[in-house]
N, CA, C and O atoms as a DFTB+ gen file, in Angstrom:
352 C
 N C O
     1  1      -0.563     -19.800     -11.492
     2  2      -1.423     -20.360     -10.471
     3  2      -2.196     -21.510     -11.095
     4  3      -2.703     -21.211     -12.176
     5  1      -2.449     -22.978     -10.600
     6  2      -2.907     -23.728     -11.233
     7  2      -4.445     -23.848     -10.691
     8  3      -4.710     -23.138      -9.721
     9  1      -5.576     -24.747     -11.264
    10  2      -6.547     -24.458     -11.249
    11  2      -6.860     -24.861      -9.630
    12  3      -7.818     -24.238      -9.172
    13  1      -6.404     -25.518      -8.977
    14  2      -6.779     -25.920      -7.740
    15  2      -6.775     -24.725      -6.709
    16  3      -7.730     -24.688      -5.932
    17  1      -5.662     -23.591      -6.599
    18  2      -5.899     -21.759      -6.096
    19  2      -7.129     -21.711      -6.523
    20  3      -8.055     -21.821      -5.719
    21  1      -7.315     -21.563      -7.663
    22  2      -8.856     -21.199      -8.432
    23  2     -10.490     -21.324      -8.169
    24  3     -11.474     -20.631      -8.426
    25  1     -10.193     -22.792      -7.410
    26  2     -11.418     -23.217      -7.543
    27  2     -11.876     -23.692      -5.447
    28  3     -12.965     -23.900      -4.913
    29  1     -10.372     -23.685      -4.836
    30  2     -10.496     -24.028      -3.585
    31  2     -11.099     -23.050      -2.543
    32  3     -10.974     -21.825      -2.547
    33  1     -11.608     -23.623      -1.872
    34  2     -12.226     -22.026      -0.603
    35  2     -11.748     -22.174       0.719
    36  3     -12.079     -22.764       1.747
    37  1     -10.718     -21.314       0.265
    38  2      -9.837     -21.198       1.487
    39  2      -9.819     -21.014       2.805
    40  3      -8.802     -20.991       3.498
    41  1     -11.409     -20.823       3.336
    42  2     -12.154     -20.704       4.416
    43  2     -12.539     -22.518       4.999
    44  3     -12.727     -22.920       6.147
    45  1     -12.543     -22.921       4.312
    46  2     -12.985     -24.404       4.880
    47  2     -12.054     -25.535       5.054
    48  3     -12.002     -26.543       4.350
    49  1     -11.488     -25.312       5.848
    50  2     -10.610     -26.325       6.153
    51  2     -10.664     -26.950       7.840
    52  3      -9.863     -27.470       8.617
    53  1     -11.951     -26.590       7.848
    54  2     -12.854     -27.172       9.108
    55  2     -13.001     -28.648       8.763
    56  3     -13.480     -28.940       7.668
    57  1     -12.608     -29.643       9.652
    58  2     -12.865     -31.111       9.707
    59  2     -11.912     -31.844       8.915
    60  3     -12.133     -33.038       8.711
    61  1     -10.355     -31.020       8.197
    62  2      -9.086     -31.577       8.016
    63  2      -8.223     -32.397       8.782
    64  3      -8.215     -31.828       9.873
    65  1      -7.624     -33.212       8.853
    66  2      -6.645     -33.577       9.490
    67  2      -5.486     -32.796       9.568
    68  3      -5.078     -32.272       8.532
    69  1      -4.805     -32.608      10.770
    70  2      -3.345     -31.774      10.640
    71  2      -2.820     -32.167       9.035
    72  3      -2.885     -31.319       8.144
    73  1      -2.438     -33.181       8.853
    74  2      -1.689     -33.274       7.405
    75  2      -2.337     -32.715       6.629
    76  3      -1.722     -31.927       5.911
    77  1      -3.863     -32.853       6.410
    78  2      -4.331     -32.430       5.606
    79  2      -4.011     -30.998       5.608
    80  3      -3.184     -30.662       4.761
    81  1      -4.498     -30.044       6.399
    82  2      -4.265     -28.789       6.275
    83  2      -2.642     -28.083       6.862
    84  3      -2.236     -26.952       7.129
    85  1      -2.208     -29.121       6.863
    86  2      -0.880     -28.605       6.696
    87  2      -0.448     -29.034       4.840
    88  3       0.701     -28.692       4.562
    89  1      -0.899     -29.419       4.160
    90  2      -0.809     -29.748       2.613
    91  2      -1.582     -28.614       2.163
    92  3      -1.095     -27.831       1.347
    93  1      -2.591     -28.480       2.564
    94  2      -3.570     -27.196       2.123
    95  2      -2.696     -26.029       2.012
    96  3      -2.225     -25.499       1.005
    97  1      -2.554     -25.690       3.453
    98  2      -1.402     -24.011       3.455
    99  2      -0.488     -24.335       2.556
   100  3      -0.414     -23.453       1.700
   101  1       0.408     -25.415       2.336
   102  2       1.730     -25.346       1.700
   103  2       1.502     -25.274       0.802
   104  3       2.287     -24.413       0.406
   105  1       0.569     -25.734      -0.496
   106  2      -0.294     -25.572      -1.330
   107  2      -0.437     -24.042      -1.843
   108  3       0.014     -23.517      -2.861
   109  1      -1.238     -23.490      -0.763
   110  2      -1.695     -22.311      -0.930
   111  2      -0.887     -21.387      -1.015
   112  3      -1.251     -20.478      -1.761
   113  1       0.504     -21.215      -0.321
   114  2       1.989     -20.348      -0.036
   115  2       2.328     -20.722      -1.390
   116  3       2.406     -19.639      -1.970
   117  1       2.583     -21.669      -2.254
   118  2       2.813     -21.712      -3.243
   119  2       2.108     -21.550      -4.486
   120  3       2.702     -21.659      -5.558
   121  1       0.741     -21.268      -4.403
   122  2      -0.065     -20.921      -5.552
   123  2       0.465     -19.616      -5.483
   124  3       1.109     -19.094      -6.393
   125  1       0.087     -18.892      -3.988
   126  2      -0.066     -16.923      -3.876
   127  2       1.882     -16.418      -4.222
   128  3       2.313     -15.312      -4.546
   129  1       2.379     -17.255      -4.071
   130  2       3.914     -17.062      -3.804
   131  2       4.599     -15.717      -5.208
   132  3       5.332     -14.736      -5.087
   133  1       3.906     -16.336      -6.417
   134  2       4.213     -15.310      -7.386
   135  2       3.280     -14.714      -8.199
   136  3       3.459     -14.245      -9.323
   137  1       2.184     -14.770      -7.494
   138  2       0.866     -13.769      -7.858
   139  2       1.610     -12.554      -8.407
   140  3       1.650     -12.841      -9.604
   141  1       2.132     -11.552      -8.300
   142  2       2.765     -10.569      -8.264
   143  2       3.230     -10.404      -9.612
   144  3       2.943      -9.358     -10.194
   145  1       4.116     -11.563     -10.369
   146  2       5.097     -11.678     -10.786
   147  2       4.323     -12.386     -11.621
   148  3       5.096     -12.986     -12.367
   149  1       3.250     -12.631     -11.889
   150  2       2.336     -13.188     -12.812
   151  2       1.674     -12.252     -13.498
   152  3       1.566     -12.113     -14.717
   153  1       1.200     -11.565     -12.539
   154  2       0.144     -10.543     -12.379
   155  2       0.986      -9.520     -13.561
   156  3       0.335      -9.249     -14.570
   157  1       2.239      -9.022     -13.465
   158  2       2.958      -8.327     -13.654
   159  2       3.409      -8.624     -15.001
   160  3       3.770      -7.675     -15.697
   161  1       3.440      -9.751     -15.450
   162  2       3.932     -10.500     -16.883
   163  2       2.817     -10.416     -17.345
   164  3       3.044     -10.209     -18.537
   165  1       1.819     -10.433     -17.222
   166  2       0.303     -10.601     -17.742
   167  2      -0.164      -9.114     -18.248
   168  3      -0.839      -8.875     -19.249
   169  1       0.217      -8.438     -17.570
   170  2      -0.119      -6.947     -18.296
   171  2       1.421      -6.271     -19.254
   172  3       1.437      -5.359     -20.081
   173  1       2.590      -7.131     -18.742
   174  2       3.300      -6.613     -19.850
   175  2       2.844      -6.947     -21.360
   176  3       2.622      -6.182     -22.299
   177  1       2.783      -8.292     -21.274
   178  2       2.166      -9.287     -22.509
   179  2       1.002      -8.405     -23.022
   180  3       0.837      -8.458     -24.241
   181  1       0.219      -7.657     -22.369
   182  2      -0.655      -7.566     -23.009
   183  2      -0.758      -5.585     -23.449
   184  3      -1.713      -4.858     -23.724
   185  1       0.661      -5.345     -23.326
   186  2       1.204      -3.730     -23.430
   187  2       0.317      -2.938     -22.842
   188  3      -0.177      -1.926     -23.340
   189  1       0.026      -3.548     -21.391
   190  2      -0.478      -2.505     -20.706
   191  2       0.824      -1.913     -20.046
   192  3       1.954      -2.391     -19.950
   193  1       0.195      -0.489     -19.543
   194  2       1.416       0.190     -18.550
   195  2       1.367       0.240     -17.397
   196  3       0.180       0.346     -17.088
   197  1       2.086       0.222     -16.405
   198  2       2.470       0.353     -15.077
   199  2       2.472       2.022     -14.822
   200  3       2.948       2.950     -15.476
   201  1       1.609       1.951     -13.390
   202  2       1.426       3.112     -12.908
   203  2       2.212       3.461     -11.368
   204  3       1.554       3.056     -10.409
   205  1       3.098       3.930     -11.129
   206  2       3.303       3.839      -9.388
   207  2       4.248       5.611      -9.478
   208  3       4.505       6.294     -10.469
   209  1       4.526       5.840      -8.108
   210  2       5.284       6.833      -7.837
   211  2       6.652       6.345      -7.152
   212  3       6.848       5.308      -6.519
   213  1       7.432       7.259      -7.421
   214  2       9.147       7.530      -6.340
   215  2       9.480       8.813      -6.554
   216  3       9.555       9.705      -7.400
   217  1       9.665       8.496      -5.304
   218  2      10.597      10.089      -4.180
   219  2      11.127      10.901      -5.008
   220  3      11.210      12.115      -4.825
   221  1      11.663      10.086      -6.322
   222  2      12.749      11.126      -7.187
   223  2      11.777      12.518      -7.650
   224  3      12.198      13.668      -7.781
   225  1      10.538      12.095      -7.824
   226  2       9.641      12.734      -8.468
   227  2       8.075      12.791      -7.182
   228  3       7.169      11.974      -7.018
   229  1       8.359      14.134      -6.491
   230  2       7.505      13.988      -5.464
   231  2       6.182      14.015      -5.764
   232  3       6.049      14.643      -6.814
   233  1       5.252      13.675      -5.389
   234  2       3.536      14.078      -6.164
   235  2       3.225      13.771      -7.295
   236  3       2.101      14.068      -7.698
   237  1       4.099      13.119      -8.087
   238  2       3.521      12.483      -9.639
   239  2       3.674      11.257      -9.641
   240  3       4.364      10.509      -8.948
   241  1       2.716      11.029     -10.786
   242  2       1.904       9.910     -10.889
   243  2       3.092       9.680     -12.196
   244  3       3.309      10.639     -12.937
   245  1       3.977       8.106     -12.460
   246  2       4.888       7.625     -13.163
   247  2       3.733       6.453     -13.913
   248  3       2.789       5.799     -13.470
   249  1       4.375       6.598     -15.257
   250  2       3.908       5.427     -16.134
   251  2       4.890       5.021     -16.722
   252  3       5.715       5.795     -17.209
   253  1       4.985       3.754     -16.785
   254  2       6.106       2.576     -17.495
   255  2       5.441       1.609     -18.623
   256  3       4.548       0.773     -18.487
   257  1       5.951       1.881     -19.432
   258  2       5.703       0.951     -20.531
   259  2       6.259      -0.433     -20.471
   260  3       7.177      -0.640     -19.678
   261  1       5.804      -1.417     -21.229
   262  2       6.282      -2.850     -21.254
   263  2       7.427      -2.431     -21.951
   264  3       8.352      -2.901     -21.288
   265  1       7.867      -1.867     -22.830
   266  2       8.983      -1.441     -23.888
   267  2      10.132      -1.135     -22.785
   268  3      11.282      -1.554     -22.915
   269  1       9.545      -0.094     -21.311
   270  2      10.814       0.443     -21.059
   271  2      10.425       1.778     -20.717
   272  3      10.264       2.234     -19.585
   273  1      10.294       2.340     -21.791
   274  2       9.864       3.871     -21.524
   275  2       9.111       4.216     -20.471
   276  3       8.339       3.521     -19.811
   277  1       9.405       5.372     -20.363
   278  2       8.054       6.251     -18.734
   279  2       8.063       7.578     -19.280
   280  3       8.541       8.242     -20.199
   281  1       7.238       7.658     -18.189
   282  2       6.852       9.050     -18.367
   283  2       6.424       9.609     -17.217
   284  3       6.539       8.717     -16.377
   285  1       5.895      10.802     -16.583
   286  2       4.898      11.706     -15.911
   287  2       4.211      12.161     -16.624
   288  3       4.331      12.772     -17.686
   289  1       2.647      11.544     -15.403
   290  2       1.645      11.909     -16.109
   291  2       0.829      12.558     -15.311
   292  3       0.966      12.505     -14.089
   293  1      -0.174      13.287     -15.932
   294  2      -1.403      14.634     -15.280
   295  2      -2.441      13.523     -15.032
   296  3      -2.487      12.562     -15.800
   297  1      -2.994      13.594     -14.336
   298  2      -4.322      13.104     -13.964
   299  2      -5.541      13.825     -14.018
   300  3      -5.490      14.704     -13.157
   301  1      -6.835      13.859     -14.764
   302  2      -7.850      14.279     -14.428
   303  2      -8.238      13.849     -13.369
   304  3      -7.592      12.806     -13.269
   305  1      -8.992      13.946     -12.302
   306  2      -9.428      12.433     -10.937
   307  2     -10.845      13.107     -11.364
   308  3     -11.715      12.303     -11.700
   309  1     -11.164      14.422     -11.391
   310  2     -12.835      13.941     -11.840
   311  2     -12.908      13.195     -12.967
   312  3     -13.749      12.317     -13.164
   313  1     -12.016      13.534     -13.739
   314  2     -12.878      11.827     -15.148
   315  2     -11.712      10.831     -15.086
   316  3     -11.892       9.802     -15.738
   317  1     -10.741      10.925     -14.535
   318  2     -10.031       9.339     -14.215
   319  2      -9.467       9.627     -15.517
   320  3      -9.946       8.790     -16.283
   321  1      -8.693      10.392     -16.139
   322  2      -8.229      10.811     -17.494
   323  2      -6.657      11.148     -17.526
   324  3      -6.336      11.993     -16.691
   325  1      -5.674      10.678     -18.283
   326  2      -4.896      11.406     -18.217
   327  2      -4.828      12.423     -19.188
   328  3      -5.162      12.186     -20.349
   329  1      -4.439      13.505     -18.841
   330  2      -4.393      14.776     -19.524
   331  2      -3.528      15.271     -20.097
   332  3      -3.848      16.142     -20.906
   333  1      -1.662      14.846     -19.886
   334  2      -0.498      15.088     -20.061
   335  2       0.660      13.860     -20.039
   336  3       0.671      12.829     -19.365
   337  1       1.368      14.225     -20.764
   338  2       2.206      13.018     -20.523
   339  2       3.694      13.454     -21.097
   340  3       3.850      13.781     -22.273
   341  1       4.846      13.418     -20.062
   342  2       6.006      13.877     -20.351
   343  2       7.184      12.885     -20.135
   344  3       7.596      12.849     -18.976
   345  1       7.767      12.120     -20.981
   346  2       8.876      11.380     -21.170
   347  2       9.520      11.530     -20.201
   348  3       9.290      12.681     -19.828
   349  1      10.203      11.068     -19.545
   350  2      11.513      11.063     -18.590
   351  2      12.491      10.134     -19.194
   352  3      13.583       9.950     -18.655
């Protein structure tokens, strides 16, 4: 995302010209376009892990490593802890 996403307020585009805010949105579709996929490289880089669930495994909580590896994991939710952790 370059600094112009960053710093623009995407609420004001009151008193644009059509071109203008038709440059704005197209702009903007292309800053947000790979948020995701940024977002996502940014915590591999930095060996954090990925947390999500699938069906294969009903009710557990999956962790993925930048490496590859996963696992199932226990959750404390009163201290936000994990408690267990089993390879898959």
């Amino acid at each position: 995302m370059n600094n112009y996403a960053r710093t623009t307020n995407y609420s004001q585009t009151t008193g644009m010209n059509k071109d203008e805010e038709n440059r704005f949105w197209e702009q903007f579709k292309k800053d947000h376009a790979n948020a995701g996929a940024l977002a996502a490289k940014a915590r591999d880089e930095a060996g954090l892990p990925m947390y999500y669930s699938d069906d294969a495994y009903p009710g557990k909580v999956l962790r993925k490593w930048p490496d590859g590896k996963k696992e199932v994991v226990e959750i404390d939710e009163k201290r936000g802890a994990i408690i267990s952790s089993t390879p898959i």
